[in-house]
C-alpha positions as CSV (number, residue, x, y, z in Angstrom):
1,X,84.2,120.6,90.3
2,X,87.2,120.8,92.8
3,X,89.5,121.5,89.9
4,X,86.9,124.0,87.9
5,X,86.9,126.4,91.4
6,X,90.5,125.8,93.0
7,X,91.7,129.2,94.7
8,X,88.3,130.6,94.2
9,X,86.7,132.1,97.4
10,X,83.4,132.1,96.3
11,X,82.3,129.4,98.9
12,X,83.5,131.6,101.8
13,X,79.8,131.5,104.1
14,X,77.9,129.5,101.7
15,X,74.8,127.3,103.0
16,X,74.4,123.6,101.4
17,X,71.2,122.4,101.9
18,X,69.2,119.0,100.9
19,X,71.8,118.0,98.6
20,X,73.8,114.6,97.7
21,X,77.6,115.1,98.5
22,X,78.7,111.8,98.5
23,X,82.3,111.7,97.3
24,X,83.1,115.3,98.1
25,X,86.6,116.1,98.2
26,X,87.8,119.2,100.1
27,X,91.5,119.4,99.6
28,X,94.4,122.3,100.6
29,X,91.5,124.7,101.6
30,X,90.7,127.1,104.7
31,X,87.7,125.3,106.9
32,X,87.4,127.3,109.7
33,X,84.0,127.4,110.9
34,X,83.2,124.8,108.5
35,X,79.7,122.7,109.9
36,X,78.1,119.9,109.1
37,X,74.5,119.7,110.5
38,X,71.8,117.1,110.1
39,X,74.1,115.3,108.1
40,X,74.3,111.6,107.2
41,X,76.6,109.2,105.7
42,X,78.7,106.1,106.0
43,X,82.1,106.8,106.3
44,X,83.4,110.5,107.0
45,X,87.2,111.0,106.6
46,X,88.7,114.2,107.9
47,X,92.8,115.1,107.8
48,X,94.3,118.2,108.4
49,X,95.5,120.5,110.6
50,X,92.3,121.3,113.0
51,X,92.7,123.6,116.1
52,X,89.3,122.2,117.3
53,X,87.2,119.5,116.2
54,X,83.8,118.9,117.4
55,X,81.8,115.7,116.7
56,X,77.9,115.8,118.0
57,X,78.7,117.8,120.4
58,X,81.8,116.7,121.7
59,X,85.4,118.2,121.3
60,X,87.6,115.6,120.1
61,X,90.6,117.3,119.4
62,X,92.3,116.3,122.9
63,X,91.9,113.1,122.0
64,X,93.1,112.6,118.4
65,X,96.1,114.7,118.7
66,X,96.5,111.9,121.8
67,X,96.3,109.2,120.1
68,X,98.7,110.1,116.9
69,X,101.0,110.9,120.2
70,X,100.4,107.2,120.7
71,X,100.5,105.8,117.4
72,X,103.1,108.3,116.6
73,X,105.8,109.5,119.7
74,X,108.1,111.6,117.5
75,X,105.3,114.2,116.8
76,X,106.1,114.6,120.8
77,X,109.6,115.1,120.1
78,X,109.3,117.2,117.1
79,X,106.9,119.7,118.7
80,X,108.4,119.8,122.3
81,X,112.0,119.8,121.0
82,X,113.3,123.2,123.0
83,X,117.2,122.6,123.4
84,X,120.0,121.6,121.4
85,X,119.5,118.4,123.1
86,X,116.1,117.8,122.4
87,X,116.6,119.1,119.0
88,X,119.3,116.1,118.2
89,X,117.3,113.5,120.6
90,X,114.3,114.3,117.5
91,X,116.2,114.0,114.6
92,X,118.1,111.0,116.0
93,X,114.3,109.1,115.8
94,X,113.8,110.9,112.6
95,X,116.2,109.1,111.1
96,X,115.8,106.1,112.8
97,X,112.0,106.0,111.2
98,X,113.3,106.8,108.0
99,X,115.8,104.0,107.5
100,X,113.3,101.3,108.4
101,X,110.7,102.9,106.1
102,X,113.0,103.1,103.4
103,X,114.2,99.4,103.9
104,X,110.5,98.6,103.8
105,X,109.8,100.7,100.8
106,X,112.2,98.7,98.6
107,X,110.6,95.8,98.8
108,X,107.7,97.0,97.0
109,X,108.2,97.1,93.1
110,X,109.3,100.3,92.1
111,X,106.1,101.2,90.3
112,X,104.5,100.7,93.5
113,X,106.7,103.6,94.9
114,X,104.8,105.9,92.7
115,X,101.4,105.0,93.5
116,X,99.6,107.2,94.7
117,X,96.9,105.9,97.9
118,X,93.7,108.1,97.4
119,X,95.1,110.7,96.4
120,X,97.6,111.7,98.4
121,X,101.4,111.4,97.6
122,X,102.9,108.7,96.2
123,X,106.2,107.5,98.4
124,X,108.5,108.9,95.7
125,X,106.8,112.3,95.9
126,X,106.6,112.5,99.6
127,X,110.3,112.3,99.6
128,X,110.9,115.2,97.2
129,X,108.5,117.1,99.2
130,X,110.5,116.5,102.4
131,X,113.6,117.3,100.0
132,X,112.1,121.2,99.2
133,X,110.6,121.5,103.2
134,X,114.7,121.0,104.0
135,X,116.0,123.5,101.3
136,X,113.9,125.9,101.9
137,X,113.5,125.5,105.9
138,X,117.8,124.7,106.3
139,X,119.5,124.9,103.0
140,X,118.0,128.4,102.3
141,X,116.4,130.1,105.9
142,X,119.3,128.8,108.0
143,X,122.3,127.7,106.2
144,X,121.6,130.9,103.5
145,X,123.3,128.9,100.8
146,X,123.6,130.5,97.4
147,X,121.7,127.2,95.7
148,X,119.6,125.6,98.1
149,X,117.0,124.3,96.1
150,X,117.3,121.1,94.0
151,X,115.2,120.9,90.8
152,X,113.3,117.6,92.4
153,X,112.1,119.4,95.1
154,X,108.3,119.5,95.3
155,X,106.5,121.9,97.0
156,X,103.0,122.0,98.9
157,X,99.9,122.4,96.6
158,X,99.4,125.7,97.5
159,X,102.4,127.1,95.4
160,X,102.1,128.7,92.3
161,X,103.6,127.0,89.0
162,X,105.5,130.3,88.7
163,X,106.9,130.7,91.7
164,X,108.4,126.8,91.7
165,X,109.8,127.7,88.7
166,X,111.3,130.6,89.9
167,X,113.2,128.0,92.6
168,X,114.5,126.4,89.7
169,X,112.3,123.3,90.6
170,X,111.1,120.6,88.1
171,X,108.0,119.7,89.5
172,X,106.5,117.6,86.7
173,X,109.9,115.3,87.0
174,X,109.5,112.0,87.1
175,X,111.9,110.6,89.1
176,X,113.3,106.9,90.3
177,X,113.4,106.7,94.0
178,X,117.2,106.5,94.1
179,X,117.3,109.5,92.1
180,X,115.5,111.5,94.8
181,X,117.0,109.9,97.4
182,X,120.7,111.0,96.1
183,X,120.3,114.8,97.3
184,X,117.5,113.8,100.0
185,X,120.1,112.3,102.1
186,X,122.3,115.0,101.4
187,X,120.1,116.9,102.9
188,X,119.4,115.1,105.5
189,X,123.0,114.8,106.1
190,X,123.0,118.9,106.6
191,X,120.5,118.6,109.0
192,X,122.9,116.2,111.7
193,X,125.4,118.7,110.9
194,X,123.6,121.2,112.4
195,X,121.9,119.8,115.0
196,X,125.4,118.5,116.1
197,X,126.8,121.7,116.4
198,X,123.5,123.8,117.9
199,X,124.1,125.9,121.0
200,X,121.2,127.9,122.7
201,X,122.9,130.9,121.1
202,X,122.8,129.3,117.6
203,X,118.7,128.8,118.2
204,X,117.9,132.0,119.2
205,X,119.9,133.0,116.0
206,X,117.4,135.3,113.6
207,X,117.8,134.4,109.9
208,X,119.0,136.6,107.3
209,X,116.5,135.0,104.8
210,X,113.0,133.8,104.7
211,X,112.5,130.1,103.2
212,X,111.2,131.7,100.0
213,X,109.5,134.1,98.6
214,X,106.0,132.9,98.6
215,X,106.9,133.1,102.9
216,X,105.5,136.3,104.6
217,X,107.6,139.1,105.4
218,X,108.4,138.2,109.4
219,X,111.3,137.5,111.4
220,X,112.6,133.3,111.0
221,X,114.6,132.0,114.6
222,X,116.6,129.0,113.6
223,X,115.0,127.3,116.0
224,X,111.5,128.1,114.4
225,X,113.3,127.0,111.0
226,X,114.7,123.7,112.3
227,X,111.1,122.8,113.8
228,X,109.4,123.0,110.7
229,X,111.7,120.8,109.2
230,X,111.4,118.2,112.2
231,X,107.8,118.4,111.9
232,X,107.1,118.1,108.5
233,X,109.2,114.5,108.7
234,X,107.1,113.6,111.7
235,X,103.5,114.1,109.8
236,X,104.8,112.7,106.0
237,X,106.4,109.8,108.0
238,X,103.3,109.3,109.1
239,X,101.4,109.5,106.4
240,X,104.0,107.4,104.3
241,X,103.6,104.1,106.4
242,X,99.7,104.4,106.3
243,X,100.1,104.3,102.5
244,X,103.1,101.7,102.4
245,X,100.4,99.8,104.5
246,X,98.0,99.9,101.5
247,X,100.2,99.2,98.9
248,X,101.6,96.2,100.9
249,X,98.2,94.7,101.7
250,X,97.3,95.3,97.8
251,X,100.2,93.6,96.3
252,X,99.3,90.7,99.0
253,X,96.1,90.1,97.7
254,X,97.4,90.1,94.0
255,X,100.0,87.8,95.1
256,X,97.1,85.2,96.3
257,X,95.5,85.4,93.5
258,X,98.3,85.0,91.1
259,X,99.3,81.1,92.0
260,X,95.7,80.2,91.2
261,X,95.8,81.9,87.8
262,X,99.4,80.7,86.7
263,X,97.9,77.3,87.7
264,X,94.8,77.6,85.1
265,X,97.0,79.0,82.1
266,X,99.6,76.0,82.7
267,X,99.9,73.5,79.8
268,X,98.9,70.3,81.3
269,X,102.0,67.7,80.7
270,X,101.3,63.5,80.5
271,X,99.4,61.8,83.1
């Protein structure tokens, strides 16, 4: 049902009542003023980007956004990053996360690295997504390159097929992880250079492009440009450990099991 009605609007102020939604998936949609009333269940996910949350009655947005503070401290530095400073002092732990992750990734199997965890992106696709945030956000917004996009970028789910093609992107790729990780570094790369070299004047600089064209028509400060790009490794850093997590604790449990079953198959030799 999720794929039969994707970008329909036709559930814009529609009541639900007395009916069995276990399993529902809402994904990459527009909730606000979404309710659930009366409802029961055993296990409730949400994940998004919520300006307000309320649970029985009580507002638990203070709270969660705490707590992924917590769990989390370079969300803190992403969103509060104001000078050039703060700006490096962020993308200093940015990379810092990303070099243990990635040290941590590779020793999974490769296949493992294009697993996807319920859904969500597997680790080889997170990393081309963060790869197209960065061309489009530096390479293209900031930098104004003349080819800022690589074909492995992937974009949020939101974008049309036509318009990633129109970037030249290759979103049905399929990829090794050293493959992406040969311009993703590049990139990353761009992004110390200019964090290096920011001034207040260079922050308050407005762009002479938007990050694409699927963007609104508005005006783009570089410093609005390098935030997106600090955040979006903040939140998909995130959400890559949590999955790593899985994946580790799954190939664990296979690894337990696989002693036992080698030892049943093996040809028993003289006594």
């Amino acid at each position: 049902m999720v794929s039969e009605y994707a970008g329909s609007d036709q559930f814009r102020g529609a009541r639900v009542h007395l009916c069995d939604l276990t399993g529902l998936e809402i994904r990459d949609c527009e909730v606000s003023g979404l309710k659930i009333v009366d409802c029961y269940g055993g296990e409730v996910s949400l994940g998004g980007d919520f300006e307000r949350v309320v649970v029985n009655d009580v507002d638990v947005t203070a709270y969660v956004e705490a707590e992924l503070d917590r769990r989390h401290p370079v969300r803190v530095l992403a969103r509060n990053a104001a000078s050039p400073g703060e700006y490096r002092a962020a993308w200093d732990a940015v990379e810092t996360l990303w070099s243990a992750t990635l040290e941590r990734a590779r020793r999974l199997p490769e296949a493992a690295l294009h697993e996807r965890v319920d859904g969500e992106w597997s680790f080889v696709e997170t990393h081309r997504h963060l790869l197209f945030a960065a061309d489009a956000w530096l390479g293209n917004a900031v930098l104004e390159e003349a080819a800022p996009y690589h074909p492995l970028g992937f974009p949020a789910g939101g974008m049309p097929p036509e318009e990633s093609a129109k970037l030249g992107l290759t979103v049905g790729a399929k990829p090794t992880l050293d493959e992406v990780l040969a311009p993703r570094l590049a990139r990353m790369a761009a992004m110390r250079r200019v964090v290096d070299g920011l001034t207040e004047d260079a922050l308050d600089r407005v762009c002479g492009r938007k990050p694409a064209d699927p963007y609104p028509e508005q005006e783009y400060v570089v410093r609005r440009c390098l935030k997106v790009v600090l955040k979006e490794e903040a939140e998909h850093h995130r959400y890559a450990v949590r999955d790593l997590g899985v994946l580790e604790a799954g190939l664990l449990e296979a690894g337990r099991r696989q002693p036992f079953a080698s030892a049943c198959t093996r040809p028993i030799g003289p006594l």
